[in-house]
C-alpha positions in Angstrom: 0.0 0.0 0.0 1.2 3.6 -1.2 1.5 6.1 1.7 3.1 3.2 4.4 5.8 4.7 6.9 7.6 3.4 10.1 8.3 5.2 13.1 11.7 4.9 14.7 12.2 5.5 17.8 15.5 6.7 18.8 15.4 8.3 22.0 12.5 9.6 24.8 10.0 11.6 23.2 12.0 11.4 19.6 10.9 9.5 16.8 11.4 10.0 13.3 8.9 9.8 9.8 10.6 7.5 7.7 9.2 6.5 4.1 8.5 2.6 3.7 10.7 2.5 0.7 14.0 3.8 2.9 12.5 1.8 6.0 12.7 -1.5 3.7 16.1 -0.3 2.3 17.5 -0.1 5.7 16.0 -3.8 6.8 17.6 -5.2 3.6 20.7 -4.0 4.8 20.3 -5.1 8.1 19.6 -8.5 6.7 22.4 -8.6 4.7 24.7 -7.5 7.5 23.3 -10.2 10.1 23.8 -13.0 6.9 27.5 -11.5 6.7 28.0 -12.5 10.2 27.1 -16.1 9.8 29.5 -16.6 7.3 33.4 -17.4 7.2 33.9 -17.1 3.6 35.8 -14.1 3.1 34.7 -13.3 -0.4 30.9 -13.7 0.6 31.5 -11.5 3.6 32.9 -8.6 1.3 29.9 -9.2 -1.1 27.6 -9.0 1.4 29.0 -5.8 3.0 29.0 -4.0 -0.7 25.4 -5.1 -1.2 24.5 -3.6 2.1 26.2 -0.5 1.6 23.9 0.0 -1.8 21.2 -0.2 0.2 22.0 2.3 2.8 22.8 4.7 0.2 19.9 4.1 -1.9 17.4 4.7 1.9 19.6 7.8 2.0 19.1 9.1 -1.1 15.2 8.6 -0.2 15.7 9.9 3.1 18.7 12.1 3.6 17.9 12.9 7.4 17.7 9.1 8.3 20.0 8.8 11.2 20.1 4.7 11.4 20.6 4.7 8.2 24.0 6.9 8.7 24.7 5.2 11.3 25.0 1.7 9.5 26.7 3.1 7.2 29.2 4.1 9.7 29.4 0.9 10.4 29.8 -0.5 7.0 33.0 1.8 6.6 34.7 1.1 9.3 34.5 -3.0 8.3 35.5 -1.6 4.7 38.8 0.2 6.2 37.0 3.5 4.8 37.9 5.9 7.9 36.8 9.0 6.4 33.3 7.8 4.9 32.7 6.1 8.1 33.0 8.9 10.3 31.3 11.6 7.7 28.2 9.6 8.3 28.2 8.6 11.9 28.5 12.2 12.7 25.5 12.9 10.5 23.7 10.3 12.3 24.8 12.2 15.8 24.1 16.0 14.3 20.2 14.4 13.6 20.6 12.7 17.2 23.2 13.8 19.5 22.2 11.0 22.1 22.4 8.0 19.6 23.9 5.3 21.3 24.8 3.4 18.5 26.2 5.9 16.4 28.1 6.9 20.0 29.3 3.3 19.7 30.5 3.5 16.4 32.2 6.9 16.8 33.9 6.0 19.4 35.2 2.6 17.6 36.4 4.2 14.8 38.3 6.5 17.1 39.7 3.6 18.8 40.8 1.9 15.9 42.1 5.3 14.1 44.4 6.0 17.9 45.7 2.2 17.9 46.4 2.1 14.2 48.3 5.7 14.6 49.2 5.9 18.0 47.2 8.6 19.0 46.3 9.7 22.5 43.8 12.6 21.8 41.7 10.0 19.6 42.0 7.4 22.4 40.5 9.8 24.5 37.6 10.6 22.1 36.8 7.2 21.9 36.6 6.7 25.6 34.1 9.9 25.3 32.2 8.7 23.2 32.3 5.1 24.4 30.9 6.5 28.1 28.1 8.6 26.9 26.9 5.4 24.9 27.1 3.1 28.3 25.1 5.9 30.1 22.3 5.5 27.4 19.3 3.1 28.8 19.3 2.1 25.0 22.5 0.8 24.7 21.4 -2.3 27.1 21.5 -4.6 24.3 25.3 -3.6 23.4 26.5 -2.8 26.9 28.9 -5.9 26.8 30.3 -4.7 23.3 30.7 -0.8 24.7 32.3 -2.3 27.8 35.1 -4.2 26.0 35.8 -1.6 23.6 36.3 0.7 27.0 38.5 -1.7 28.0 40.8 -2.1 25.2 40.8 1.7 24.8 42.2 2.2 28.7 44.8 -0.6 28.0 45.8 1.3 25.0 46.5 4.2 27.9 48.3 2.2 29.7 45.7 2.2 32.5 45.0 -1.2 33.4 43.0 -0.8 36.8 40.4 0.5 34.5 40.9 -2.1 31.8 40.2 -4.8 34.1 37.6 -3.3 35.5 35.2 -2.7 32.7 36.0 -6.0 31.7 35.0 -7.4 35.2 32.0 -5.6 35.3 31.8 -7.3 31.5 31.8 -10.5 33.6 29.6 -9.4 36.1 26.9 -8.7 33.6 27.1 -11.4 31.2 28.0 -14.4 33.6 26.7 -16.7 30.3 28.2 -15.0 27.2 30.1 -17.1 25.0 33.3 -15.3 25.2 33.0 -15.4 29.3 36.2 -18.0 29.8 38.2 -15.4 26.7 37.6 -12.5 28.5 38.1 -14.0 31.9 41.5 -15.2 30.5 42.1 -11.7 29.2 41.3 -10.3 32.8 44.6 -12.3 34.2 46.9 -11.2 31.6 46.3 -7.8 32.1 46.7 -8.6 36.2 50.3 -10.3 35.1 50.9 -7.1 32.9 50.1 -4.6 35.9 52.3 -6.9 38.3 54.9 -7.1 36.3 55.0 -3.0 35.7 54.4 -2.3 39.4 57.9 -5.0 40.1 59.7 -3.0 37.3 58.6 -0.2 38.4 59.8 -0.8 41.9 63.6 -1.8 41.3 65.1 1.7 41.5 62.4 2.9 38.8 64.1 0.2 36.2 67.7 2.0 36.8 69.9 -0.4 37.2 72.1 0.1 40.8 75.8 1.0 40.2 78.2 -2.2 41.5 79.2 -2.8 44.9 83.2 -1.8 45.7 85.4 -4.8 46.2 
């Protein structure tokens, strides 16, 4: 039927008009991006991600104020390697919703990658930002586990493993049946032996090494 539309809600007292055309354009997308997880065939993964990036741009070009849409396309860019695409349309998504938790997500992902890839503390530290207002959101519930890990990985990047273990034991604390529990668990210890090991290093005459004894 002509005239069909969906609401999405992205946030208390927000939702947005969105065409049923562009709606059914993002949901393809969305079902080729779930498909692409499912798979371990590296072409068919890239195939799949192309064909959902077509359809995000065609939603767009039915809705250019379609901030899921941006957002997934975000997403599709930074699994593509395409830094500058990717963070061009998650910040559209976040001008047309400053609170989005997902795009916040993504954001702060691509920051992360961007600051380990290039060494960077200032985008480390944009990541963490952004990765903390998502976690505040009551609608990143569903993700909290992913935000969480991603905090974590951003502090060891710092060098601040106190926090690193922490997020990921509140990780633990939340998910006590995710698959990855016993991984991350495992990941909790090493970064215990890595803080040990500093804090001994640390402790022998701040790694100078004493001058020899007289005979």
């Amino acid at each position: 039927m002509a005239g069909l539309a969906l609401f999405l809600s992205l946030g208390t007292g927000h939702t947005v008009y969105v065409p049923d055309e562009a709606a059914r354009l993002k949901d393809n997308a969305e079902f080729l991006l779930n498909k692409r997880r499912h798979t371990t065939d590296r072409v068919q993964k890239a195939e799949l991600l192309s064909q959902a990036i077509e359809k995000l741009k065609q939603a767009l070009q039915i809705k250019p104020e379609f901030p899921v849409a941006h957002n997934l396309l975000g997403h599709c860019y930074i699994e593509k390697g395409q830094w500058e695409d990717a963070r061009r349309h998650l910040e559209e998504a976040l001008r047309l919703r400053p609170d989005y938790p997902a795009a916040l997500f993504n954001r702060g992902t691509l920051y992360l990658r961007l600051g380990a890839a290039r060494g960077g503390g200032e985008l480390v530290e944009k990541a963490i930002a952004d990765l903390q207002q998502a976690l505040q959101s009551e609608l990143a519930s569903a993700f909290a586990g992913d935000i969480l890990k991603a905090l974590a990985e951003a502090h060891q990047l710092q060098g601040d493993y106190d926090r690193a273990i922490a997020r990921l034991e509140e990780y633990l604390k939340r998910s006590p049946n995710a698959p990855d529990w016993d991984l991350v668990e495992r990941k909790v210890r090493g970064l215990q032996l890595m803080k040990e090991s500093r804090e001994r290093n640390n402790g022998t005459n701040n790694g100078v090494t004493p001058p020899a004894e007289k005979p």
